[in-house]
N, C-alpha and C positions, 0 to 999 in steps of 0.2 A: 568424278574428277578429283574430288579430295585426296581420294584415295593414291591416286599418282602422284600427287605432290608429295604424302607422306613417302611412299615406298622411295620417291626420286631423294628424297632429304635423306633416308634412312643409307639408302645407296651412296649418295657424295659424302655424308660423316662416316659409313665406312671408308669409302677409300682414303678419305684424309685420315683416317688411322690408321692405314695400312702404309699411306707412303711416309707418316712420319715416325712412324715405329713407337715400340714400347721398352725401347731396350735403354741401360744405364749410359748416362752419357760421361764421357771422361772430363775430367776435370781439367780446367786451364794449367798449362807450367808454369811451374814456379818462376817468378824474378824473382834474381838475386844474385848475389855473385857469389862462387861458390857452393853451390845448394845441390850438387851433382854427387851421385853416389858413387865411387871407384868402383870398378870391378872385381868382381870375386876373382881372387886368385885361383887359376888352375887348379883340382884337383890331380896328383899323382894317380897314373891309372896301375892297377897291381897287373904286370904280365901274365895271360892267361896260360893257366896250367895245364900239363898236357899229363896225360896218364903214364908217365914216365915220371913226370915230377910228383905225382899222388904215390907211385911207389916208392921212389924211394923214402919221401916225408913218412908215409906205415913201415917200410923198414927201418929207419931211425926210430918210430915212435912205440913200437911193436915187437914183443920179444918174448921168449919159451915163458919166463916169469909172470908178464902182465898179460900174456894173451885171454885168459879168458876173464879177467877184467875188463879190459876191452869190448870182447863181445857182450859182454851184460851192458854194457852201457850203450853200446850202439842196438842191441833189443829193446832196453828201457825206451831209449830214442826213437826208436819205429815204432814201440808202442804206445806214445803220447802225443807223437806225430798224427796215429792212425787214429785215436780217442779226440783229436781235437775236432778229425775231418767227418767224424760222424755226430 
């Protein structure tokens, strides 16, 4: 018989933990006047590039002189890229 009353007890303080949760509870708002944070202003969104706009930006940036500067630096890039990801 004891033994029911414990398991019945062990059963209703679980559920009373269960319905009242474990989770952080928010904190009341502020009074006061003024105490309201503005809004972040909108970021600027950059118009998304299209592969017509990536050539031209390499034929402005890219030329008979700096071309295989260039590619050493965009190897350098793939290969520190690829040494991080391993």
């Amino acid at each position: 018989m004891s033994r029911m009353i414990v398991t019945a007890c062990i059963a209703v303080a679980l559920c009373l933990l269960c319905a009242t949760g474990c989770g952080k509870k928010s904190p009341p708002p502020a009074k006061g006047p003024a105490q309201t944070k503005a809004p972040a202003p909108a970021q600027a969104q950059e118009p998304t590039k299209t592969p017509a706009d990536y050539k031209a930006q390499a034929d402005k940036e890219i030329n008979q002189d700096n071309a295989n500067q260039e590619l050493d630096k965009l190897q350098k890039s793939i290969d520190q890229e690829s040494a991080q990801e391993q």
